[in-house]
C-alpha positions in Angstrom: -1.3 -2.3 23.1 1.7 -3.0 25.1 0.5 -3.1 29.1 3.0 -0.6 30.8 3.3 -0.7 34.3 5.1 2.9 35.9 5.8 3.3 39.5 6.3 6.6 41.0 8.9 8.4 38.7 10.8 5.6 37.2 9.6 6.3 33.9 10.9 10.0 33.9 14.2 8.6 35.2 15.1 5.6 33.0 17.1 5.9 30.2 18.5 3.6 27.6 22.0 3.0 28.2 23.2 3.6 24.7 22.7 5.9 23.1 19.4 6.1 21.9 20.3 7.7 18.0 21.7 3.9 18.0 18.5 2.7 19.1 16.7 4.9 16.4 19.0 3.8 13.2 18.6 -0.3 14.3 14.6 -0.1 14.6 14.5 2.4 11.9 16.6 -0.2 9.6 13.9 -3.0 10.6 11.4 -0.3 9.6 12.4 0.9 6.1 12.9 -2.8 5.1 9.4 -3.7 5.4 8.2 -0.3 4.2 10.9 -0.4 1.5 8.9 -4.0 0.2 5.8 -2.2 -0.1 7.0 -0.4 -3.4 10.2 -2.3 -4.5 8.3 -4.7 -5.9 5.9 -2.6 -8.4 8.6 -2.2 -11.3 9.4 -5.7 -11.4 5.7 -7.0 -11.6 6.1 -7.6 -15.9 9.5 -9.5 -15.1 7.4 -11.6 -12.3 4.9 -12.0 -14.3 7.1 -13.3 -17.8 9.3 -15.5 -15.6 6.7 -17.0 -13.4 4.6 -17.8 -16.3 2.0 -15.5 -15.1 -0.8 -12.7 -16.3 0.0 -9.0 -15.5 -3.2 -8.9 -13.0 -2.4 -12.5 -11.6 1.4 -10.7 -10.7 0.0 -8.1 -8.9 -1.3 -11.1 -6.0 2.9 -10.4 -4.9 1.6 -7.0 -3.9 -2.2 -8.0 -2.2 -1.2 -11.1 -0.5 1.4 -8.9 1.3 -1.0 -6.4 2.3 -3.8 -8.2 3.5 -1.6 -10.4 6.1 -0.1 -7.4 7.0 -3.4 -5.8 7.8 -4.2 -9.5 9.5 -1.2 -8.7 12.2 -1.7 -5.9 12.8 -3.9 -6.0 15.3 -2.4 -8.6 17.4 1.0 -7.0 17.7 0.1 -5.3 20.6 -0.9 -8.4 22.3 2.4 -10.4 20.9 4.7 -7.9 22.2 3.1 -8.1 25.5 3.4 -11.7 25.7 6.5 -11.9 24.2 8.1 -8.6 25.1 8.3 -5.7 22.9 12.3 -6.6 21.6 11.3 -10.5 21.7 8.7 -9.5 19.4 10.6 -7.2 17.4 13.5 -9.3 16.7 11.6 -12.4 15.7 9.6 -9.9 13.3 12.8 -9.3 11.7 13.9 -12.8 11.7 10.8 -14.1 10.3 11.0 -11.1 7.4 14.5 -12.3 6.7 13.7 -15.5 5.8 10.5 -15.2 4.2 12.9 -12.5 1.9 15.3 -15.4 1.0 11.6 -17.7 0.2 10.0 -15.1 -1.7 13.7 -14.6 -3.9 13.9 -18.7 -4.1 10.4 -18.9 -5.7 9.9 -21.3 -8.8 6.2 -21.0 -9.0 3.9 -17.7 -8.8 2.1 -19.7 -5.4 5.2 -19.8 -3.7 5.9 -16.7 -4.0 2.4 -15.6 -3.0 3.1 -18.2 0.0 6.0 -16.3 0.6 4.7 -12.9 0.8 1.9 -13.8 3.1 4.7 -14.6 5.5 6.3 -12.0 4.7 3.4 -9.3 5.7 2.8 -11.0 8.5 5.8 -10.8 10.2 6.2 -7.3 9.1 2.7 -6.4 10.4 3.6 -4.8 13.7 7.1 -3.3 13.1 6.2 -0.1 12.5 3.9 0.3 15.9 6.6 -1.2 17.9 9.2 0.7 16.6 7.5 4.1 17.0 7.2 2.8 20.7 10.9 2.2 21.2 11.3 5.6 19.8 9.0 7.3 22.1 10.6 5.8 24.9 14.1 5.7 24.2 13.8 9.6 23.9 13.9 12.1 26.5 10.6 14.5 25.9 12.2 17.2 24.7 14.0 15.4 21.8 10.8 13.0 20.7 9.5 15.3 18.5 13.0 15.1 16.7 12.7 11.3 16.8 9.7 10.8 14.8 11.2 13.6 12.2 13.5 11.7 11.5 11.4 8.2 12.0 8.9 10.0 9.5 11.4 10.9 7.2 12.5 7.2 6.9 9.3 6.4 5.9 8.9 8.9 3.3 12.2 7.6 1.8 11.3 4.0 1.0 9.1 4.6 -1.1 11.0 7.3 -2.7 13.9 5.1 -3.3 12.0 1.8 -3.8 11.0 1.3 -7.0 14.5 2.8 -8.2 16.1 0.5 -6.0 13.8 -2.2 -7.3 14.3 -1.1 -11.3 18.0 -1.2 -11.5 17.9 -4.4 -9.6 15.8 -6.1 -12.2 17.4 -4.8 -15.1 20.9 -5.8 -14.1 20.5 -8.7 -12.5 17.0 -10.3 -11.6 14.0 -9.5 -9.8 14.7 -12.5 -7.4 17.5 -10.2 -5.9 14.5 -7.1 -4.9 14.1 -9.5 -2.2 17.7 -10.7 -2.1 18.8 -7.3 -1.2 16.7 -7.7 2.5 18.8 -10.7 3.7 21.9 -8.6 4.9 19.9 -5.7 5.7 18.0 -8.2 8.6 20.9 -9.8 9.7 22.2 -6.2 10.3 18.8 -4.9 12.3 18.9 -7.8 14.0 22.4 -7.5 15.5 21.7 -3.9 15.8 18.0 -4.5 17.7 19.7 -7.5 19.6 22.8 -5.3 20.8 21.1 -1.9 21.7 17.7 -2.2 22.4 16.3 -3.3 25.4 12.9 -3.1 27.5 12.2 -0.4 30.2 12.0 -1.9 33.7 8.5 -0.7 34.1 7.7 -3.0 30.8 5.8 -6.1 32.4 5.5 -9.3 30.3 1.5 -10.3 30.7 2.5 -13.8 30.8 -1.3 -15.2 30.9 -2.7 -11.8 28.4 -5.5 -12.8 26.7 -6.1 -12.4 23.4 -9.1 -12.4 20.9 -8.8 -15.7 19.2 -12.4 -15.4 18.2 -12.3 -12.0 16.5 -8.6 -12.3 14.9 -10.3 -15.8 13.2 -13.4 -14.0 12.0 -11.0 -11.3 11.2 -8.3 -13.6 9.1 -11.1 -15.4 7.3 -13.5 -12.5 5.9 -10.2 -10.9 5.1 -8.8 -13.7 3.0 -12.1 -14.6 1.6 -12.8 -11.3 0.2 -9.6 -10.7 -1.1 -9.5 -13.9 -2.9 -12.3 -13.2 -4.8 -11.4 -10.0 -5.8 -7.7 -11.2 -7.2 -9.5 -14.4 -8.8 -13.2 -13.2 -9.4 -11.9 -11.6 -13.0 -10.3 -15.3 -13.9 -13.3 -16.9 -12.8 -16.1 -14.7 -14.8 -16.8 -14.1 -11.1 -20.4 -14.8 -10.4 -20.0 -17.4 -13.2 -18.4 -19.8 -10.9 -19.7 -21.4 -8.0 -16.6 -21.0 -5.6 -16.8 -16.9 -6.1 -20.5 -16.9 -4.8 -19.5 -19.8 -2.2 -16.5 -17.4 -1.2 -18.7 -14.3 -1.1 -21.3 -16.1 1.6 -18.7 -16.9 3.7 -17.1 -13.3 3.0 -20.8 -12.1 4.1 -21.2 -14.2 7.4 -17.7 -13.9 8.7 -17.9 -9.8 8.8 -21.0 -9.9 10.5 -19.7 -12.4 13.1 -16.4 -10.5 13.7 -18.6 -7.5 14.2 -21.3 -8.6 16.4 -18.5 -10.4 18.2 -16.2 -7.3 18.9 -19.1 -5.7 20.0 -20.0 -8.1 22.6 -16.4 -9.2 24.0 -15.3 -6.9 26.7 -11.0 -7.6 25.4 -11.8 -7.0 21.3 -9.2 -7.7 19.2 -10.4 -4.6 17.0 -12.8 -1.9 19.8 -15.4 -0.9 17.2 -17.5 0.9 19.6 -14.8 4.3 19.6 -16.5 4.4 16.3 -19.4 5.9 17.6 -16.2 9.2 17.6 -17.0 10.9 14.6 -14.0 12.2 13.5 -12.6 8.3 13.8 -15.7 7.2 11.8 -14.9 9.6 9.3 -11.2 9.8 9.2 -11.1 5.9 9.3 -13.1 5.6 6.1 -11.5 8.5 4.1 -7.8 6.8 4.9 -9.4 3.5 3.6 -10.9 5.2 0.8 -7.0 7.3 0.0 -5.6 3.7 0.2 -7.7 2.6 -2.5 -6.4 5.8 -4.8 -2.9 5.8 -3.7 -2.3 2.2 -3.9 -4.1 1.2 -6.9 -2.0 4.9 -8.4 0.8 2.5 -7.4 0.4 -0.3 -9.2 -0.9 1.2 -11.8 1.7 3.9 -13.4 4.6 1.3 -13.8 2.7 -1.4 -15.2 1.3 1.4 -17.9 5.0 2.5 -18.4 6.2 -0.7 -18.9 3.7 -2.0 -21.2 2.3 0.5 -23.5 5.2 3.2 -23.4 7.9 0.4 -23.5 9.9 1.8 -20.7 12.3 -1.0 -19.2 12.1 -1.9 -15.5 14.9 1.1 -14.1 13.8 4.0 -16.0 10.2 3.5 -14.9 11.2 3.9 -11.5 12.7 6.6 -12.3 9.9 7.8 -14.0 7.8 7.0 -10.3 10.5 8.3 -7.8 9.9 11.7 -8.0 6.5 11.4 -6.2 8.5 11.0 -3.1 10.3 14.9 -3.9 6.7 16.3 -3.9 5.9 14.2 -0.5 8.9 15.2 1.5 8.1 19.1 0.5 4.8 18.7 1.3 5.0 17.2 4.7 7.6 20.2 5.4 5.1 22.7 4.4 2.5 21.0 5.9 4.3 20.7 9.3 4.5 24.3 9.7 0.5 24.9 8.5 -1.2 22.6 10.6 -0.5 25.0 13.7 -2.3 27.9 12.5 -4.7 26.2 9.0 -8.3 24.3 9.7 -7.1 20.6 8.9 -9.8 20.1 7.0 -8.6 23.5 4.6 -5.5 21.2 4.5 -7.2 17.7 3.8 -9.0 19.3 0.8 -6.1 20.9 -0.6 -4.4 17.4 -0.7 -7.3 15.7 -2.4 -8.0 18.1 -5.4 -3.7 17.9 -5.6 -4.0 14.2 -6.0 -7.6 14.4 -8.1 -5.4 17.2 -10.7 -2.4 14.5 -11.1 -4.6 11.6 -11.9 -6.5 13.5 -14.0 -3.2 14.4 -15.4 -1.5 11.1 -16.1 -5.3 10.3 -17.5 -4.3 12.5 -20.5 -1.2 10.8 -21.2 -0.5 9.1 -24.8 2.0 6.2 -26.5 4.3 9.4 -27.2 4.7 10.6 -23.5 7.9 11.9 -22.5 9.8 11.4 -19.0 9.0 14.8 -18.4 5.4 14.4 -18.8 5.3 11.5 -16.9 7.6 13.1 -14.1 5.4 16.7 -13.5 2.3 14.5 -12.7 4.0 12.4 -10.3 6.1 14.8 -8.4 2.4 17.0 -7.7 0.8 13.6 -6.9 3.1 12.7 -4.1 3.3 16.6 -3.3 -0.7 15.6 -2.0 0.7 13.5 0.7 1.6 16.0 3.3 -1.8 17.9 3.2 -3.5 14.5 3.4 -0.7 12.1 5.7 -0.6 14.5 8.6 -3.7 16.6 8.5 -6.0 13.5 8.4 -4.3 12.1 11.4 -4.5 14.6 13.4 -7.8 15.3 12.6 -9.2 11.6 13.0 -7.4 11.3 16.5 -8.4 15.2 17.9 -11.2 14.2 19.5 -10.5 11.1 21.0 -9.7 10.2 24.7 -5.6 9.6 25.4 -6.7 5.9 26.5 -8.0 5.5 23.2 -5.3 5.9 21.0 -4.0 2.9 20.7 -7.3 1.3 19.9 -7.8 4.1 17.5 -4.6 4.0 15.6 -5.2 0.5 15.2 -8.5 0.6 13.3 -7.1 3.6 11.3 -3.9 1.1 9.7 -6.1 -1.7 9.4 -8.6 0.1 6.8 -5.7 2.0 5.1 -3.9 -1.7 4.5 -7.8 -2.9 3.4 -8.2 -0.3 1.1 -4.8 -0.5 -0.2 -4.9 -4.0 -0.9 -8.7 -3.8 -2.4 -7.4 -0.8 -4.8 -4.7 -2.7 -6.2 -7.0 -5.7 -6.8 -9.9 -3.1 -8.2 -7.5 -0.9 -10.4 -6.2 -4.7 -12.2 -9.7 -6.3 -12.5 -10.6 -2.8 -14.2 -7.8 -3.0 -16.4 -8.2 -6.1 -17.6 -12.0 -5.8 -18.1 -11.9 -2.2 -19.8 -9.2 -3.7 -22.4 -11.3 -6.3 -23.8 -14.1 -3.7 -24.2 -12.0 -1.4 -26.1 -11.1 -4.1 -28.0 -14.8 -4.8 -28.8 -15.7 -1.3 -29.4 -12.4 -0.6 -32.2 -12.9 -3.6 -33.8 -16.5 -2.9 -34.5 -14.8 -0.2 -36.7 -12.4 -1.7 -38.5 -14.9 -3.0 -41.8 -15.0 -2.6 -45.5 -17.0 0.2 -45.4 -14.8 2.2 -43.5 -12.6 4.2 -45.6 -10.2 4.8 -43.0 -9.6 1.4 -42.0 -9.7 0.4 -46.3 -6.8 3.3 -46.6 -4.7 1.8 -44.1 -5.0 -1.1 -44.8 -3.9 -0.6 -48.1 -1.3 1.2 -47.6 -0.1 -1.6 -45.6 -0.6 -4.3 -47.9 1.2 -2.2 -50.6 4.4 -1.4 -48.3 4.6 -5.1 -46.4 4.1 -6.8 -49.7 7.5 -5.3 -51.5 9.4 -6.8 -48.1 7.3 -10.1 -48.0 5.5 -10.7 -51.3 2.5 -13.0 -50.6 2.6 -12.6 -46.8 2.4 -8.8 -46.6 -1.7 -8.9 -46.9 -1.3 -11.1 -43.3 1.2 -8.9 -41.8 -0.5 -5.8 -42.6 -3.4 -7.4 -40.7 -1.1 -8.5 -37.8 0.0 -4.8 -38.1 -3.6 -3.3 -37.6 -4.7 -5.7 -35.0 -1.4 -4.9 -32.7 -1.7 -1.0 -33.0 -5.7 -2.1 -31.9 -5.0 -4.2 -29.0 -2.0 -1.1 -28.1 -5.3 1.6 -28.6 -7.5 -0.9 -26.3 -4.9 -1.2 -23.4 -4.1 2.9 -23.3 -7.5 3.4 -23.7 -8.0 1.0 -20.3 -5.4 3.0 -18.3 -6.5 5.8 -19.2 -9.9 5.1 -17.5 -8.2 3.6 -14.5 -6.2 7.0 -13.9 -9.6 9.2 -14.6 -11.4 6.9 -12.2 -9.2 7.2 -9.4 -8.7 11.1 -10.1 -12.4 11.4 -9.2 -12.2 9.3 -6.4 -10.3 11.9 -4.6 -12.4 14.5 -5.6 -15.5 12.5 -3.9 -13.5 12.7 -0.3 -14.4 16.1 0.1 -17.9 16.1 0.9 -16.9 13.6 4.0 -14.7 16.6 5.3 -17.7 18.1 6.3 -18.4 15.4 8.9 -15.3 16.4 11.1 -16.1 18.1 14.0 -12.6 20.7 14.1 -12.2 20.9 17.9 -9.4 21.9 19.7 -10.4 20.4 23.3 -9.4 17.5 24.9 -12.7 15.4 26.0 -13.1 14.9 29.3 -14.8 11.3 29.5 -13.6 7.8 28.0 -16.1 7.1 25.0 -18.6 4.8 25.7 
């Protein structure tokens, strides 16, 4: 975290000396850009795909490389804005963002743009913490709470907006301007960040801080090692090739370095020992496992709109956006029940909400309707509130003031690891459930089935009035196509059920939450 030095009452008496709404809408611009690229990106993913010369599940690497160096960063940014000073920091964030935007919309190959986009996460890996630290301190007490309202608001609204956003820019004009689009947003933070927001006089630059070059290597390379398997294990036969069991030992040795490691240093870049809390413990691992299911949910729906309802790039959007309705009514409610209902009551809630909707777009068909598609989605993201605030509050209850920042920390990075491992999981699944449906409805298509030999015929009698000779071919052509349509909506299908019981298999962890209202007394050891 950011060292803070405060002598007697200067930090009750400084105050920005703009106002500091001005200061909210320039690092809240920064902010919703790099949330906003989080979800843009998931309607364009066929177009990416067809232009770049590249499989569905190889596209989806534009959404994981992102992630993962995101998740990389994060744990650093504290030291970098230390170093560098918090608006330093912030401003070459944006910078950096900007111009890996203009890279990733430039791209000519699929690797560039995966280049791209690892640049791009990086940079955007610790504008969200140093934002919501401008925030807090811009603000007079009394008006924080307002602040982060609004803060949280923003943040609810990107994704709301995103793939709509994202949709209508691919169908109009290309998906190279999704990231286009970020390029006069940036310069306009930057001007705005630049301008109004400066650095409390009780901020010190720690010009020789140390940081944990050890543990953020360890951490960089089991990270990318692991995630490169799971986006190219599929492509490989996984275990089939050499490199994927290579990549896996390396994978293997690196986590338990970075672990021993953390454990030993006395300045870790990630303090695993305030897992010994067990409301961290356990509120760390559900928010990893929910960014497995919301993520994956993510990626998922539009790709299944796209290619087996034949929905073009904007109206699937449309077709997503309503999750963020449900979310912003949610976290309303929920902001008004978390003072008087057990978070836990809460937490469940959210996940048999979220376990209902998958299970619900799990059930859908070739034939399904916006509306269909809509209902699902609107009580999916309608989940987030009970699950977003509760869980937060919750997972932090119990832990010591001094420890937040450490604890916040580990909580982002396993909700950007799970994210970015349920995106790769859902896509692997995908592609292997598809070839096994094909497997298993081909089996049935033979001469002695009379269902197959009726429409078959049928087929050859209508096709061959149209094409003569040909039509026996093309009625085969036919049958194979509606098979290989059956196989991939049978896939989905599974995907959606798999994840819908996923979130019903949180809520036996709620039960390892300790509900306490007290503050502890002693620093965990």
């Amino acid at each position: 975290m950011v060292a803070i030095e405060v002598s007697g009452s200067a930090e009750n008496e400084w105050r920005p000396a703009v106002n500091p709404w001005l200061i909210a809408f320039a690092v809240m611009l920064a902010t919703f850009m790099e949330v906003l690229d989080t979800s843009v990106a998931t309607v364009a993913l066929p177009h990416i795909a067809g232009n770049l010369s590249a499989t569905t599940d190889e596209s989806t690497w534009v959404l994981t490389s992102y992630l993962i160096s995101n998740a990389i960063v994060l744990p650093s940014s504290g030291w970098l804005s230390s170093v560098l000073g918090r608006r330093e920091y912030q401003l070459l964030s944006v910078a950096l963002f900007t111009l890996a935007s203009m890279l990733c919309g430039a791209a000519p190959t699929l690797g560039w743009l995966i280049v791209a986009r690892v640049l791009q996460g990086a940079a955007g890996g610790g504008l969200q913490p140093v934002s919501q630290a401008v925030l807090l301190e811009s603000f007079p007490v009394h008006k924080r709470g307002q602040a982060m309202a609004v803060y949280g608001m923003g943040i609810i609204v990107s994704p709301l907006i995103g793939p709509l956003i994202g949709g209508w820019i691919t169908d109009n004009f290309s998906w190279r301007w999704i990231f286009y689009i970020n390029v006069p947003v940036g310069i306009l933070a930057l001007v705005m960040i630049h301008t109004f927001v400066k650095d409390p006089p009780y901020l010190k630059r720690q010009k020789r801080a140390s940081l944990d070059y050890w543990g953020l290597g360890f951490l960089a390379l089991a990270l990318t090692t692991i995630q490169v398997v799971l986006d190219k294990g599929q492509e490989a036969d996984w275990f089939g090739a050499e490199w994927v069991w290579w990549f896996v030992v390396i994978a293997a040795v690196t986590v338990v370095a970075f672990i021993w490691h953390e454990l030993r240093t006395d300045q870790p870049l990630v303090n695993l020992r305030i897992l010994k809390n067990a409301n961290l413990a356990t509120g760390t691992f559900l928010i990893g496992l929910l960014g497995v299911i919301i993520y994956g949910t993510t990626a998922l729906l539009p790709l299944f709109l796209q290619e087996s309802i034949g929905y073009d790039a904007f109206n699937s959007g449309l077709a997503v956006a309503p999750r963020g309705i449900g979310a912003m009514l949610s976290m309303i409610l929920a902001a008004r029940l978390i003072t008087w209902v057990d978070e836990r009551v809460l937490i469940a809630i959210g996940v048999v909400i979220r376990g209902v909707s998958l299970l619900m777009l799990g059930h859908l068909d070739l034939q399904a309707s916006m509306g269909s598609v809509m209902w699902p989605n609107i009580i999916n993201g309608f989940a987030n509130g009970f699950l977003f605030v509760p869980l937060t509050t919750l997972t932090m209850k119990t832990l010591p003031r001094e420890l937040m920042g450490a604890g916040t920390g580990i909580y982002n990075l396993l909700r950007n690891m799970g994210a970015s491992f349920g995106i790769s999981m859902v896509t692997t699944l995908l592609v292997r459930g598809e070839q096994s449906h094909q497997n298993m409805l081909a089996a049935h298509l033979t001469g002695t089935n009379p269902i197959y030999r009726e429409r078959l015929h049928a087929l050859v009698r209508y096709l061959s009035v149209q094409s003569g000779a040909a039509g026996a071919q093309e009625a085969l052509g036919e049958i194979y196509r509606g098979l290989l349509q059956q196989a991939m909506l049978s896939s989905y299908i599974g995907d959606f059920r798999l994840l819908g019981y996923l979130s019903f298999a949180c809520m036996p962890f709620l039960l390892l939450f300790r509900n306490t209202g007290k503050a502890p007394k002693r620093r965990a050891r």
